[in-house]
C-alpha positions, 0 to 999 in steps of 0.5 A, a space after each residue: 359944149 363943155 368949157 369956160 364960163 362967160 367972162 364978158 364981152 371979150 369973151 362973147 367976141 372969141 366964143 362967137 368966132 368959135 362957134 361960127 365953125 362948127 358945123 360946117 356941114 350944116 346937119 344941125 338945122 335938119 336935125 331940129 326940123 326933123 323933130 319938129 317943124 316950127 311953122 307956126 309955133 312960138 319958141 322959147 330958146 333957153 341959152 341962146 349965146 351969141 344966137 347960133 341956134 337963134 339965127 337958124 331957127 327964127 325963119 321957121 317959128 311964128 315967134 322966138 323968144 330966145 333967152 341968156 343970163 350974160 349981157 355980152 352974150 346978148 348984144 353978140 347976138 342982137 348985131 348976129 341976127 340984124 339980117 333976119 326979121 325983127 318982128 318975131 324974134 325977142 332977146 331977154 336975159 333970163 336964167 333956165 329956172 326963172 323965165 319971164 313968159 306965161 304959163 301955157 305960152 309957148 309950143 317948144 322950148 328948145 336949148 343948145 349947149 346949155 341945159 347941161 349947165 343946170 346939172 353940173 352946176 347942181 353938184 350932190 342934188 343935180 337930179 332935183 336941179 334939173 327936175 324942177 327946171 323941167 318942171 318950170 318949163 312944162 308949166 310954160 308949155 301949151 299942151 303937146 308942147 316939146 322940149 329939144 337938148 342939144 349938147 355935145 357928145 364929145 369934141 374931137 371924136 368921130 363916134 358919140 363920147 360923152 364928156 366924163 362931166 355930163 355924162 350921169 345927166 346925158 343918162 338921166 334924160 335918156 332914163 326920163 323918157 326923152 328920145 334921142 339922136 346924135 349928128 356931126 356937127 364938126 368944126 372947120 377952121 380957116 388954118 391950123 393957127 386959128 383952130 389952135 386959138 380958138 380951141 385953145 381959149 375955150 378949152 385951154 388945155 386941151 389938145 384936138 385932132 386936127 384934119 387939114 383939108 381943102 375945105 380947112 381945118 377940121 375938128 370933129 364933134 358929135 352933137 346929140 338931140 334930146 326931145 320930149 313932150 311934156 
């Protein structure tokens, strides 16, 4: 998900509203799974935010050590997951190149929306950016290990249309060996005025094409999975 950068707790509050929209059809858990089925695994989350991705995933894994370099990220996502079981998931600020876990450690490491920020935040020398950072990762990995991307592949679309930012980086995992699949994951909105307010502090401005429905407001959104063993 292309858009603005942290900005405090403020920010983490609103985000956080946001993103409990989207994907209303609930295609996301079912997507992850399909690729690996986290039983028994332990789990590095990179980018974990306010725990979106945190709260679907820590039932299935043995153990989650879900990661961000925002503070007010984090306490977001400590009062987001209260009702799941404290015994196996872990919250650590952390950025994607500097992880604080042993080398053979986990058995997948997985990142929403946010893996994408290494390359645009990169510029000329992007590619190396985001080489190293996956060479870090494998480090971490026991042998067999898997990687999973999950980045958006265009809001407001109803067919795959990759932000014009992220789209060298999308085709540099595609020509890196990662297999990749794409789902709907659209947001639904209680009303109109509150589809505008949260799309709108996010992506400013922008304007989406928004559905009302029965079920609410909806905005579409094409999310792809990337995945690899490293």
């Amino acid at each position: 998900m292309a858009g603005r950068h942290y900005q405090g707790q403020s920010f983490a509050q609103t985000y956080h509203a946001l993103v409990t929209r989207e994907d209303y059809q609930h295609n996301l858990l079912g997507a992850i799974l399909s690729i690996s089925p986290l039983k028994g695994l332990e789990v590095l989350e990179l980018g974990a935010g306010t725990g979106r991705v945190t709260h679907l995933i820590a039932p299935f894994a043995k153990t989650l050590y879900a990661t961000d370099r925002s503070y007010s990220m984090l306490k977001m996502a400590k009062a987001f997951l209260k009702d799941l079981d404290p015994s196996n998931w872990h919250l650590a600020i952390a950025d994607h190149q500097a992880l604080p876990l042993k080398n053979e450690s986990v058995d997948l490491v997985i990142s929403g929306w946010s893996f994408y920020r290494v390359a645009t935040g990169s510029k000329e020398n992007w590619q190396t950016s985001v080489h190293n950072a996956l060479s870090h990762i494998a480090q971490l990995m026991r042998p067999g290990g898997i990687i999973i991307l999950i980045e958006s592949l265009g809001t407001g679309y109803e067919q795959p249309h990759p932000p014009d930012d992220v789209a060298d980086y999308l085709a540099y995992l595609d020509n890196n060996g990662f297999e990749r699949s794409w789902i709907r994951t659209d947001y639904c909105f209680k009303n109109l005025d509150e589809a505008r307010e949260l799309t709108g502090f996010f992506w400013e401005d922008s304007t989406f094409p928004f559905w009302e429905t029965e079920a609410g407001v909806i905005l579409p959104e094409c999310t792809g999975l990337w995945w690899k063993t490293l």
